[in-house]
N, C-alpha and C positions, 0 to 999 in steps of 0.2 A: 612732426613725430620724432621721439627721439630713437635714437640709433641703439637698437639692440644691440649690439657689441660693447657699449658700456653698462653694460649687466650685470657683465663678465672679465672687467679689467684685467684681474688674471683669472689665470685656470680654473677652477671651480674643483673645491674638497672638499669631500663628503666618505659618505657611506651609502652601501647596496645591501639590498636582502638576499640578491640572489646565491653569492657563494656558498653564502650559510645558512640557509634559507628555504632556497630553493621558491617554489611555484605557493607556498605553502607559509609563509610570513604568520604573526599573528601582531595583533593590535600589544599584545603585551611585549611579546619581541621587541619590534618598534620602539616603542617608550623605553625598553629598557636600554637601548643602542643609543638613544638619544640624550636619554641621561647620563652614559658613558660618557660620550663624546661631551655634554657640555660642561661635565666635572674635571674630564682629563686633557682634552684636546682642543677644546673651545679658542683658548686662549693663544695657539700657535693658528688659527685661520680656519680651523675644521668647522664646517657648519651645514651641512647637507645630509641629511637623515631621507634617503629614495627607497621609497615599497617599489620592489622589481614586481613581476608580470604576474598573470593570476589572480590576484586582490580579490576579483570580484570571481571569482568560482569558489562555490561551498563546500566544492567535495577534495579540491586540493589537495595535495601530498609529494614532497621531495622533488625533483627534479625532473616530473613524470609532467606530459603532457595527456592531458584525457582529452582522446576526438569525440566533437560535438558533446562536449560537455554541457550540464546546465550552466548558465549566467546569468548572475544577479543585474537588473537591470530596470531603466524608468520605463514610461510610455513611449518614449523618443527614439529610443534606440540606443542611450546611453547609458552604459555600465557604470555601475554602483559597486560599493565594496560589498564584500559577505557578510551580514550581519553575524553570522554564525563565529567566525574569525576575528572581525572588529566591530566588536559590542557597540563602542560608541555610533557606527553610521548608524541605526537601527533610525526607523521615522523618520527616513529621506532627509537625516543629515550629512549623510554623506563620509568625506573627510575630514570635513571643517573641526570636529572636536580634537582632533590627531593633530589637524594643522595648531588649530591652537594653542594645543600642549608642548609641542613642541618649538612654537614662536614667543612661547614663554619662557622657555630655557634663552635663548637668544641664540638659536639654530634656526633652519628654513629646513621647509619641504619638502621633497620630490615625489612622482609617483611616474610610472612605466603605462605606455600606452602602447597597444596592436595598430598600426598604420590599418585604415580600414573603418569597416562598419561590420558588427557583429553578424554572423550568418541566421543567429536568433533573429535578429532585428529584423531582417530581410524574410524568415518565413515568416515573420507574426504583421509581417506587409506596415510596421509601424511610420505614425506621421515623423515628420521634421519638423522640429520646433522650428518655427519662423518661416517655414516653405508651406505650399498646397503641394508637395510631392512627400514622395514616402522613401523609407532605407530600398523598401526593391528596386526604385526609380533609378538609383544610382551605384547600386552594387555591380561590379565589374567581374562575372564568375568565370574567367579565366584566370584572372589577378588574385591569386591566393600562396598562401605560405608555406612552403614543403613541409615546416616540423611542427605547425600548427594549426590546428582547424578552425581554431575561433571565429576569425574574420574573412570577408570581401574586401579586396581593396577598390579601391570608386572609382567612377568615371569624370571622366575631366567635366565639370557642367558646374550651372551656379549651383544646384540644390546640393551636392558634394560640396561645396564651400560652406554653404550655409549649416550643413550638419556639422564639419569641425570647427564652424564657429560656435554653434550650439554646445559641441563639446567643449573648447576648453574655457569657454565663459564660464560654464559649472565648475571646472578645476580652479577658476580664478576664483569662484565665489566661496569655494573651500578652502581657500588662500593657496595653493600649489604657487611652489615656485620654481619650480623645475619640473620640465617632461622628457625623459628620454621614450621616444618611439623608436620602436624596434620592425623589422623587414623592410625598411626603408632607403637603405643606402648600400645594398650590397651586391654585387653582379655573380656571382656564384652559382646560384641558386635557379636563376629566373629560364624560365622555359619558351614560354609563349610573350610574356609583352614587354614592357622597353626593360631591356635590360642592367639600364639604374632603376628598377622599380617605380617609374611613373615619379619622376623628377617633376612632375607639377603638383604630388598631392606633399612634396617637399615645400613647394611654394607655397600651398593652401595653407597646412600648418604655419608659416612663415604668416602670412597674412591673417589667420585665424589668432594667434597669438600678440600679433602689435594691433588689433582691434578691441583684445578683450579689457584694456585697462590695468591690466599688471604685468609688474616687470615678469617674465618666466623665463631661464633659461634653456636653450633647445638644444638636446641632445640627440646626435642619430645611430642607429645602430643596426645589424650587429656587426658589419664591417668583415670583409676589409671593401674598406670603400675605393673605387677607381680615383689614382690620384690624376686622369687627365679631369676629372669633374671636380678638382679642387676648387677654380671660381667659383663653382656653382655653391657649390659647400659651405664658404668664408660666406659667401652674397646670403645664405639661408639662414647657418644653423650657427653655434655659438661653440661646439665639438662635435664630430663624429668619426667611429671607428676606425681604426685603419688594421685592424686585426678581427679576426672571430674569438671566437668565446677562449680566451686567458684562464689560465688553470698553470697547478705548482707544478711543472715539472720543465727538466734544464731545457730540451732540446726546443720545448717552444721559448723559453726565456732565449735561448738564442738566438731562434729565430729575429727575434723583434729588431736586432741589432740592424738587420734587411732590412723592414719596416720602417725603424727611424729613419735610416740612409734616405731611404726615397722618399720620404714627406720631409727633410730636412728642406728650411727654406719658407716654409709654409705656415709657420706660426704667425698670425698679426695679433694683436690687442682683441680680444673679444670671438676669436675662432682660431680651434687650438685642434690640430689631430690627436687620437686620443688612443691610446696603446691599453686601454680596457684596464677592470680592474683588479687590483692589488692582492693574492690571494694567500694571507697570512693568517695567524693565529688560529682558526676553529672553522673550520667546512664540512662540506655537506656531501655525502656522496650517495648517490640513488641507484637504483639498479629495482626495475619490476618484477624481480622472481625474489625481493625482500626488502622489507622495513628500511626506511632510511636512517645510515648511522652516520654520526658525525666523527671528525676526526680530525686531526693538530697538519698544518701546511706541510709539505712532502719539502719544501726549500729549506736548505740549509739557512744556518747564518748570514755565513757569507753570498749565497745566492741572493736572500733578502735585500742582502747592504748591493749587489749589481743592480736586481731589479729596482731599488729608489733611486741610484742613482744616475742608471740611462734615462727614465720617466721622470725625475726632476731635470736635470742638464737639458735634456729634450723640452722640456715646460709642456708635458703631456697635463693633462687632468689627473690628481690622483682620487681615486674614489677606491676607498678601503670596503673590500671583499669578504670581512672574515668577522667574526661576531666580536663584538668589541670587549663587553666583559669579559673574555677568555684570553684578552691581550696578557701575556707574561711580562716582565722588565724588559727584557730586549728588546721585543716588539714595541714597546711603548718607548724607548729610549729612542726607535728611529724616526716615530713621529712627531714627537716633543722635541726634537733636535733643533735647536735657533736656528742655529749657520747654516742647518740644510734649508728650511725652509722661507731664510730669507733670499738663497740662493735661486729658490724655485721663484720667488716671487719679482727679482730682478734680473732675472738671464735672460740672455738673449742674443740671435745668431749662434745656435748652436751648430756644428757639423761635425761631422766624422774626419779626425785629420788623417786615419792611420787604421789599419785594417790588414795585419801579415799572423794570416793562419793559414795550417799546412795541415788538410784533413780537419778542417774546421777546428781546430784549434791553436790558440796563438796570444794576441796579444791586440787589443782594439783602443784606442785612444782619441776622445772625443772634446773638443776647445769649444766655449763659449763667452760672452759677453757679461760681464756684470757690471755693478757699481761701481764706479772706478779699479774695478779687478778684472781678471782673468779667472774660468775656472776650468778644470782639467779634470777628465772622468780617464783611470785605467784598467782596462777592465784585463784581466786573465780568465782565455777562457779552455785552462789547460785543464787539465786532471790533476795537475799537483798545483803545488806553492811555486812559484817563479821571482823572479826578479825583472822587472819593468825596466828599463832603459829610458827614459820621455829626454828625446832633442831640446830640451829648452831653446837652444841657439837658431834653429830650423824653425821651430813652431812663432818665437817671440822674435830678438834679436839680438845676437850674436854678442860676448862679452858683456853684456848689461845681469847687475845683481839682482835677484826674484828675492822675497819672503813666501815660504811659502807655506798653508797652514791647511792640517789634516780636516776636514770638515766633520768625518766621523768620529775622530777622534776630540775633537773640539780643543785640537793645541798645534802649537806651532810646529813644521817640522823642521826647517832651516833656512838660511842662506843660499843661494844656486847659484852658477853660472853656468851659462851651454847644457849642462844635462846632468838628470838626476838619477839612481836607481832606486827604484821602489819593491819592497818584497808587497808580493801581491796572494792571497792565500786561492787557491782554486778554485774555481767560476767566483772567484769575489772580485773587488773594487778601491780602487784606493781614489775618491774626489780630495781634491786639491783647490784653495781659495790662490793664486796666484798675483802679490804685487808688486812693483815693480819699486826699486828705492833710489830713490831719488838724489841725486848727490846734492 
């Protein structure tokens, strides 16, 4: 069997529906995100087009959860998309028209799954394809999701195996190539039973998906996941969360800097912690006392250029949050950017060298591995413009010349010895390709 972790050689970039989105996707959305990315983005590695959560509810809308909503669904107990939403499933096609539209661009898949079995499924007492037991057989009704009512999560037993292999055999035969499941990796939350959410239906999927015959990559969510269950994680899934749900504003972008700190270490080839997604250019904001209105990311510029370049240096996943034709120049310049992205695609041993704020704000300084370089993230995380101080001499070694070259800027900045000052503009970043010249 091969090794799911070369799936995933690096990180895995894409795009979500959820920021922009919400619960509420439509099949024409999709295509047209898709055709984005493969006109604009293709060609620097972007390739991941994910329908987040909902698909399969007709009555959908913004960011709103409807308890015991109807869902679209087989005899099996497995949810189908809305035809209502995406015309093309209509006559239990399913995905597959979607998938294929978009494996014709030369993008892949993804779609969002509820850890679980639908609580439809469980009252309409429906069979399991391949078992003599039924969804009630195996629904665990303590095991449920505080901010959703869709699902049961299962009981440890064969017929719960056999039903997520039933599931995602379907997603293979619609060609899916990516599953991010969601309530499954987070301790926050959980009340009554094991409080990594039943770390065996982690495995299930694990086995549900190296059985079905295609590559999928496995995504967990919604985090922040327990970093003492890192083994378990790397051993299962290919990313999962180490934050909750990511949104534009500074004080969680600071946060993350915590975040990284403690899963540094942790990145191998094929299972990458993942600092959630990117929430740029055009989101979605819900609220049940009115219609849902979109709106342009609350992050500055320079916030931008921090948050790509902790989540690149870090080698997080990036999975773009925000509707892609509303990208403007900037935005599009940070994702077409070569140097960055080949940065993301060869670093490694990333950590925090340097960490001196006073009232949480200060000056954070982050070193990793690349190609025969060094690279160097600064971040300022003052209220003003500052100037960066980086020890060259302390970090590298003492007296030896650096070249050293702006990666956002895509030009060289100088010559070094022992230490450089960097003007830095306010929660922004100055990443630095660092080489060493050789006499």
């Amino acid at each position: 069997m091969q090794d799911f972790k070369l799936w995933a050689k690096q990180p895995p970039l894409g795009w979500n529906s959820w920021d922009c989105f919400g619960a509420a996707v439509t099949e024409r959305q999709l295509k047209a995100n898709a055709d984005y990315m493969a006109a604009h983005l293709k060609e620097y590695g972007w390739e991941y087009i994910v329908c987040d959560i909902q698909w399969y509810e007709p009555k959908a809308e913004g960011h709103i959860y409807k308890k015991f909503t109807e869902l679209t669904m087989d005899g099996y107990g497995r949810l189908l998309p809305a035809p209502n939403r995406f015309p093309s499933a209509a006559g239990g096609k399913g995905f597959k028209p979607i998938a294929d539209y978009i494996h014709a661009l030369g993008l892949k898949f993804g779609v969002h799954l509820m850890r679980g079995v639908p609580r439809q499924a469980v009252a309409q007492n429906c069979p399991i394809l391949g078992s003599g037991k039924t969804c009630r057989d195996i629904a665990h009704p303590f095991s449920v999701c505080p901010w959703n009512t869709d699902m049961y999560g299962v009981l440890d037993c064969d017929a719960a195996q056999t039903y997520y292999d039933s599931v995602i055999a379907q997603f293979a035969a619609w060609g899916v190539d990516f599953v991010k499941c969601d309530d499954i990796c987070v301790t926050e939350f959980r009340k009554w039973d094991n409080p990594y959410t039943a770390d065996y239906e982690i495995e299930m999927l694990r086995r549900a998906i190296d059985r079905c015959g295609r590559e999928i990559v496995l995504s967990l969510s919604p985090g922040p996941a327990p970093r003492d269950k890192a083994a378990h994680l790397q051993a299962n899934a290919n990313m999962w969360r180490i934050t909750g749900d990511f949104w534009d504003e500074w004080d969680a972008l600071h946060r993350m800097f915590t975040k990284c700190r403690e899963w540094q270490g942790v990145t191998t080839v094929g299972a990458y912690p993942d600092c959630d997604m990117l929430p740029v250019a055009t989101l979605i904001d819900s609220d049940p006392s009115r219609p849902p209105i979109h709106r342009r990311t609350r992050f500055t510029e320079d916030e931008q250029v921090t948050m790509l370049s902790l989540w690149g240096i870090f080698k997080s996943p990036l999975i773009i949050g925000g509707d892609l034709p509303t990208f403007d120049d900037f935005t599009l310049s940070l994702f077409t950017n070569a140097d960055y992205m080949h940065m993301h695609r060869t670093v490694h041993g990333a950590r925090e060298w340097l960490r001196d704020e006073k009232g949480g704000k200060g000056t954070i300084l982050w070193l990793a591995e690349g190609d025969g370089c060094k690279y160097l993230a600064a971040f300022n995380t003052a209220d003003r413009p500052r100037r960066i101080r980086v020890p060259l001499a302390q970090m590298l070694m003492p007296d030896e010349a650096y070249s050293l070259y702006d990666v956002w800027k895509n030009a060289p900045v100088d010559v070094y010895k022992n230490t450089v000052s960097l003007p830095v503009n306010a929660h922004g970043a100055a990443l630095l390709r660092i080489e060493k010249i050789c006499k």
